[in-house]
N, C-alpha and C positions, 0 to 999 in steps of 0.2 A: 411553525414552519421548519422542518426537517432538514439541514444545509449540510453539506459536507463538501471541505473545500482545501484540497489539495494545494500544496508549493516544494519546492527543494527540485524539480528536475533542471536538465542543464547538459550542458555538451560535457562529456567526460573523456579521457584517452583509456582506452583498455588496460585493466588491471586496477583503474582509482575506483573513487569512493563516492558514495553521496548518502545523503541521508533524507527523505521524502518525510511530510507531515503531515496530517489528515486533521485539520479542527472540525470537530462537531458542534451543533448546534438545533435546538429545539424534541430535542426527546433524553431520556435518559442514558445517557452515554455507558457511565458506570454498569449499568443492567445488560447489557447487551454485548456480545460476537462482533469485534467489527475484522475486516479482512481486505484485503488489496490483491486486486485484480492486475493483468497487464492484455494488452493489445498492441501486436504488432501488424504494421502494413499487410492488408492481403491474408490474415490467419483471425482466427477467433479468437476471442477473449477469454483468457487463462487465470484460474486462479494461481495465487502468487504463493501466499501466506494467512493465516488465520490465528485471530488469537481470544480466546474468553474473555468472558467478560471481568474478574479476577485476575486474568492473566496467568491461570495457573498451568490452560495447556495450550501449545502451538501447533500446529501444523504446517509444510512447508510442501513446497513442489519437488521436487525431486533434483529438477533444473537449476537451482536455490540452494540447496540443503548445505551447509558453511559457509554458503559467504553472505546472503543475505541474513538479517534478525528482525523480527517484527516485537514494537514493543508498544505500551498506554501509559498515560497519565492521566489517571482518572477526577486528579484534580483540574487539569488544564483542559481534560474534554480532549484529548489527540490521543491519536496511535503514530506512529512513527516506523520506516520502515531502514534501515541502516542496509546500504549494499555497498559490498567491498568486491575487489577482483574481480571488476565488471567486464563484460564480452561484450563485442560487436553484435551478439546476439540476445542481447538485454535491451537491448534498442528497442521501443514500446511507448506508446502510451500508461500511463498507469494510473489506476482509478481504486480509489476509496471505494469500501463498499459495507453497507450495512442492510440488515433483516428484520424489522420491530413489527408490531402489533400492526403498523398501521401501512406498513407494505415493504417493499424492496426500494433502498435508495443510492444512489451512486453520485461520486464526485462529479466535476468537470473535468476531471485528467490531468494528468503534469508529463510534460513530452520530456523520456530520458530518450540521449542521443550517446553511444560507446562508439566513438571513431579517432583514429592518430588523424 
């Protein structure tokens, strides 16, 4: 059974920091792309960041690019996502997301909140 299961969101004040965590579970984590999405109220669901399965390349959104980093431990089965210099418009839902053999799978979401 294929689980992905998001923590680390939380009320933040503009400009801090958090750090989001994705544990996986029931497929090969190691083998595989995993990437985090975000959703904000009233807009579609955006990719965020992406990272190989090696971790050798990243890709990020545009909206992102310095302040957020997406990283794995592919001993612990997590990717982790570090955002700093957070904006009132980082405010989102944000979901775990992965792609394997056996279909398309997504977290439950961890609610980030950027407000003074």
């Amino acid at each position: 059974q294929v689980q992905l299961v998001e923590s680390g969101g939380g009320l933040v004040q503009p400009g801090g920091s958090l750090r989001l965590s994705c544990a996986a579970s029931g497929f090969s984590f190691r083998g595989n792309t995993m990437s985090w999405y975000r959703q904000a109220p009233g807009k579609e669901r955006e990719l965020v960041a992406t990272m190989t399965r090696t971790g050798g390349s990243t890709k990020y959104a545009d909206f992102v690019k310095g302040r957020f980093t997406i990283s794995r431990d592919n001993d612990k089965n997590t990717v982790f996502l570090q955002m700093n210099s957070l904006k009132p418009e980082d405010t989102a839902v944000y979901y775990c997301y992965t792609r394997i053999s056996l279909g398309v799978y997504w977290g439950q979401g961890t609610q980030v909140t950027v407000s003074s």
